[in-house]
N, C-alpha and C positions, 0 to 999 in steps of 0.2 A: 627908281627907288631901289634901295642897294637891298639885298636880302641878306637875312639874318642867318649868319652863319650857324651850324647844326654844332648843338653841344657833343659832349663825347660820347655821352649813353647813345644820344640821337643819332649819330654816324654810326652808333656799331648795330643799332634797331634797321636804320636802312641797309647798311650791309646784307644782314640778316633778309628784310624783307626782297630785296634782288632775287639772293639764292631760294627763296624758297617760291618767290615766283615760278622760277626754273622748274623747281622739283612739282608744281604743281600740289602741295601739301594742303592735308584736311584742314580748315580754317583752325578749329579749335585746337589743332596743334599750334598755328601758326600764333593763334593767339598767345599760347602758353608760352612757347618760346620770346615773343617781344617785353618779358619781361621777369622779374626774380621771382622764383617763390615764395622767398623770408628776406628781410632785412632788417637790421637792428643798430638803433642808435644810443648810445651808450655815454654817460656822464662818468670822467673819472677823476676823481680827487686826488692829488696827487699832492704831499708833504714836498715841500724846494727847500734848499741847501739853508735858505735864510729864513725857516722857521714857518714861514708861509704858504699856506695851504690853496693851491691852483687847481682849478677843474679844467678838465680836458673832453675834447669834444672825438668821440670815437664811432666809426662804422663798421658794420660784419654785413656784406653780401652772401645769402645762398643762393645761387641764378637756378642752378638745374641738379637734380641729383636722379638722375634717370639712370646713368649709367655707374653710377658708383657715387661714393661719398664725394662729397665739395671737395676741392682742393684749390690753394691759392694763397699766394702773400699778403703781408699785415705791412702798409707804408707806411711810415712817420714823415709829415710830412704838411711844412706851414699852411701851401695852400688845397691841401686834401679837401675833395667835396663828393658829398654822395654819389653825383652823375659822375664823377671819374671810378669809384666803386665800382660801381652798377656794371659801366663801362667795361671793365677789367674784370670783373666776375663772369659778364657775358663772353668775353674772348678766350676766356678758360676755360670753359663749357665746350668751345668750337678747337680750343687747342687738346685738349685731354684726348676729344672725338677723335680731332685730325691726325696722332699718332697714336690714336687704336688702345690707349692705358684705360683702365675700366673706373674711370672715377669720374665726377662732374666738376662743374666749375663754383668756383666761392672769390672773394677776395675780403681784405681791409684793410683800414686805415685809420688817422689818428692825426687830427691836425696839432700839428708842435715844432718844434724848429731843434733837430735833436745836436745840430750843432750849438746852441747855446747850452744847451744841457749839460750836464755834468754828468758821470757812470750810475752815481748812486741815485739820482734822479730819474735817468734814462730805466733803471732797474725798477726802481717805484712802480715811474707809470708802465714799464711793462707789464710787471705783475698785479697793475690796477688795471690793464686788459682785459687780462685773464679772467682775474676777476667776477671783473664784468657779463664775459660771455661764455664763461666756461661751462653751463649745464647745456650748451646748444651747439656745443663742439666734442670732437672724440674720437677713434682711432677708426671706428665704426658709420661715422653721420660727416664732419668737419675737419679739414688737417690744412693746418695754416703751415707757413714758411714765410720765409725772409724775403722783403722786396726792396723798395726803395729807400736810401737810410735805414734799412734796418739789417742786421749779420746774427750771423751763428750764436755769437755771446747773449743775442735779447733772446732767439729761441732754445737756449739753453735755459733763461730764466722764467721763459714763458711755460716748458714743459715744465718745470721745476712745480712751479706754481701749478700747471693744472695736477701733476702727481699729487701734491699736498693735497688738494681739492677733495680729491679721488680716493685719499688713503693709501695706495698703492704706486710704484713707479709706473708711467705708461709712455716711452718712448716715442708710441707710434703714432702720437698724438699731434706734432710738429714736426716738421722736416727742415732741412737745413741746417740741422746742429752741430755744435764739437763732433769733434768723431770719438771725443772721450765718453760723449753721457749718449751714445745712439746714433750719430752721425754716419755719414757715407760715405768711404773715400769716393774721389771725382766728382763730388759737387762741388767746389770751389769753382770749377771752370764749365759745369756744365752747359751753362746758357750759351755760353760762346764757340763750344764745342759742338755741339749741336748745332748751330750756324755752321760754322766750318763746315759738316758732314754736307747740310745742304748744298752750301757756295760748290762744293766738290761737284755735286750731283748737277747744281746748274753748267757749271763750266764743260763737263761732258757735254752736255744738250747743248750749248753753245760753242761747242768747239776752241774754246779757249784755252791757251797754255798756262794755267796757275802758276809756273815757274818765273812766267814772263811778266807776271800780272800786273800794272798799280791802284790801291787798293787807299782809300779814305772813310775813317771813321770818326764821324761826328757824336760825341760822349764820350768818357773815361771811368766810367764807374768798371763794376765786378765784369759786366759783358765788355764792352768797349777796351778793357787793359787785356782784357785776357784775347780776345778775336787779334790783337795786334800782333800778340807772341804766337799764337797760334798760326794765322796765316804766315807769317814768315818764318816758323822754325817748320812746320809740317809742309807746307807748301812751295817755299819759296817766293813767296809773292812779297815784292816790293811798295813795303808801308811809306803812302809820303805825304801825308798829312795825318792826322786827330786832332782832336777837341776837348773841354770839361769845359766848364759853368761858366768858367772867365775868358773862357779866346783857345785857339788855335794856335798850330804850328808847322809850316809847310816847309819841306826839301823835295826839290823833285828828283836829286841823285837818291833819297831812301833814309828811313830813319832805322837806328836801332833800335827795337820794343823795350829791351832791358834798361838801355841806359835810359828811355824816356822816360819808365816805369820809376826808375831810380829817381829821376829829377825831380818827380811830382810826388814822391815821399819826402823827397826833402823839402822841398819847398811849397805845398799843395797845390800846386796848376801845374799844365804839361807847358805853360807860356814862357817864353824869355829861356827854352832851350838853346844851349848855346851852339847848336850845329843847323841848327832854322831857323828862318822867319815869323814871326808871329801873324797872325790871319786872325779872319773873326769865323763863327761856325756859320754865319750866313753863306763867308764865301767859300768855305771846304765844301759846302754841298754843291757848290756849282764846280768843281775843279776837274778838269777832264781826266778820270781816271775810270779803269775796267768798271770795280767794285765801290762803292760804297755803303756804309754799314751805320744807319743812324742808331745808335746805340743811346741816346740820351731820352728824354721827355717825347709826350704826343705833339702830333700835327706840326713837324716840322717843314715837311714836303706839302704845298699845299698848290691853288691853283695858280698862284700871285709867280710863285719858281717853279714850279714842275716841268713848265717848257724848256728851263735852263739847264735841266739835268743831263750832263754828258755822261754818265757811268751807263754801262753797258747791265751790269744788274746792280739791283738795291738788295741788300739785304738787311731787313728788316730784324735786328736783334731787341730793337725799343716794343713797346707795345703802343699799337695806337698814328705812329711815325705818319701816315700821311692821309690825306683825307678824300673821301670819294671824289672828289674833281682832281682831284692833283693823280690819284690812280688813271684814270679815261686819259688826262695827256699821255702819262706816261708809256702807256698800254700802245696808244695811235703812235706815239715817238719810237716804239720797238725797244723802250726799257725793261729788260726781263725784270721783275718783281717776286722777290721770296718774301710772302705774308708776314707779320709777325708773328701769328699762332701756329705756324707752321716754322718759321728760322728761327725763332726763340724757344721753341717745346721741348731743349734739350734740357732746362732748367725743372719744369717740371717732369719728364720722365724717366731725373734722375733721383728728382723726389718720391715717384711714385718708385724706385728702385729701394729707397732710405724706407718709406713706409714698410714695405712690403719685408724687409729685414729686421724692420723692428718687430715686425707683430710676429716674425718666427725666431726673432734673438738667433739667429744664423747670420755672419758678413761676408760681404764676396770680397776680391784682391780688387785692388784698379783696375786690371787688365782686363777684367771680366766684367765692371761697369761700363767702360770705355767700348769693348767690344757690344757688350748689348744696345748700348746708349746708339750704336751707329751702326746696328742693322734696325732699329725701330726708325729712326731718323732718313735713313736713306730708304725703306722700304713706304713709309707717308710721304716723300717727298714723291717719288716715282708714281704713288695713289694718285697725288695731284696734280702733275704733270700730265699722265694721260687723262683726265678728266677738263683739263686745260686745252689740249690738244685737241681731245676726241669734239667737245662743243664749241672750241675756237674763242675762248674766252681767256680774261686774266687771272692769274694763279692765284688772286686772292680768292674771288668768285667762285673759282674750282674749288678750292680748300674750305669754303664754306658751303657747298654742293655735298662735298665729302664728309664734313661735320654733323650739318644738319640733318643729310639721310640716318646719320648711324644713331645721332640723340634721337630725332622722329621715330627709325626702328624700336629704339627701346620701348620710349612711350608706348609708343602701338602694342608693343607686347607683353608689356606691364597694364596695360588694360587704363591706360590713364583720359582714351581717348575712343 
């Protein structure tokens, strides 16, 4: 009898439950931790272009606020479900930990398909989010940002909306904004940057030449376009395949990032480049290269391909990207593994850079995000590494050894326990 694969809450509950075996943790922490403290589901009305009036189905996770207010993105998104929520709340809680920013995890979402939509729509139900949950968010308690289909322009209209709310502007409320109403420079690339810092720090540990490297990233969105420019203008490392929703495209002499970047504005897919072949994303993740970077949707890496994986490290810039069986192959195969609450936390601890400028209306230069962004990143990744090391375990397992001690500390000394 075939057993019933683990939803996504469920894989990130067992995660959880692993490390905290390790740690040996008081139950009633444990307890606390296997699940959100608040969660809110939310009806929103929403006026459409043709006079008719649509309800939309919305979630707000608060997982943990032990260590600071929730922090986390708001998805648009057809097939958005609580347990992907829950799931991505809980990973925020262990990512905030894991690079040490003093906030907890939250996330949301919004099931709607925002490429059918239209601006003036997409702005409606934004600000029938808000709406919705604005006495239970705040610069102080909740700070949401931009995640899947959703950009700067909706959290521009999302704060918009919670200021009216409020009486007063309050910036610090959302992260990921224009850089006109509060924004940051260097989050546009954040998330991918912060990968990069890590990939950097692996290839040290593995002795790797980044210059020589070839490197496959499966997704195209804000992380996936930017990790491509990135490793090949900072690094040198030889990009020769990616992906988006519709297919792949593989050269194994190297692609250009710009002109692919190019191609997929013109025409929306990176497919049917004319200096590549086309591939599907099933087979870039088998393609024997140093690096790969699954930048798209959960659970791609699972146990069905995991044994097919030739890249020497994954880096995980998706959240969610592989599932506890598909990690144990990869781990006994000698795939080095960069977590996703760990290779992705450049996203949010550029956020927690945007907050922390709003609430003192002071901006730093890029040079100065860039710079902090990658002593936090390189100094969590090295927490995790020797914690990987020291107990002979996979860098996921460590990075949540190293999350859950510092959320547990808190509790413990917040008297929650």
């Amino acid at each position: 009898m075939n057993k019933k694969p683990l939803s996504l809450f469920e894989m990130a509950q067992a995660q959880l439950d692993e490390a905290v075996g390790i740690l040996n943790l008081d139950p009633g922490i444990h307890a606390i931790l296997r699940e959100p403290m608040k969660e809110f589901h939310v009806s929103i009305p929403v006026k459409m272009d043709n006079g008719q009036t649509k309800v939309f189905k919305g979630f707000r996770v608060q997982y943990n606020n032990a260590r600071g207010p929730c922090k986390g993105g708001i998805r648009f998104h057809p097939d958005e479900t609580i347990d992907v929520v829950r799931a991505l709340a809980a990973w925020m809680t262990w990512k905030c930990a894991t690079v040490d920013i003093p906030l907890g995890g939250g996330k949301g979402g919004v099931i709607c398909n925002p490429k059918e939509m239209s601006e003036d729509e997409l702005e409606r139900l934004s600000r029938g989010y808000i709406d919705a949950i604005w006495e239970f968010i705040g610069p102080d308690r909740d700070i949401p940002a931009p995640d899947v289909y959703t950009n700067p322009q909706i959290m521009g209209w999302m704060m918009d909306e919670y200021s009216k709310l409020r009486g007063y502007s309050s910036p610090g409320v959302i992260t990921g904004k224009p850089l006109a109403v509060g924004g940051s420079l260097g989050r546009g690339d954040a998330t991918a940057r912060g990968g990069v810092y890590t990939i950097i720090e692996a290839a040290k540990h593995l002795n790797i030449d980044l210059s020589k490297a070839t490197v496959a990233i499966q997704g195209y969105g804000n992380a996936g376009s930017n990790a491509t420019i990135l490793l090949h203008d900072m690094s040198g490392s030889k990009i020769i395949a990616v992906s988006d929703s519709k297919g792949g495209i593989y050269n194994q002499e190297g692609l250009d990032p710009h002109q692919v970047l190019q191609h997929k504005e013109e025409t929306g897919s990176v497919i049917n480049f004319p200096e590549a072949e086309n591939t599907s994303n099933a087979e870039l993740l088998e393609l024997s290269v140093d690096i790969l970077c699954p930048a798209g949707l959960e659970t791609v890496l699972t146990e069905k391909n995991a044994s097919r994986i030739k890249a020497k490290i994954v880096a995980e810039l998706a959240n969610g990207p592989t599932t506890p069986e598909a990690d144990e192959i990869l781990y006994r195969n000698g795939v080095f593994s960069i977590p996703d609450f760990l290779c992705n936390a450049g996203g949010v601890t550029v956020s927690y850079f945007e907050w922390v400028q709003g609430l003192n209306r002071y901006y730093w230069d890029e040079e100065e995000v860039h710079q902090r962004l990658g002593k936090i990143m390189t100094k969590a990744f090295q927490a995790v590494l020797a914690e990987s090391l020291k107990r002979k375990i996979n860098m996921r397992l460590a990075a949540y050894i190293v999350a859950v001690a510092r959320v547990a500390e808190a509790m413990r000394l917040r008297g929650w326990i």
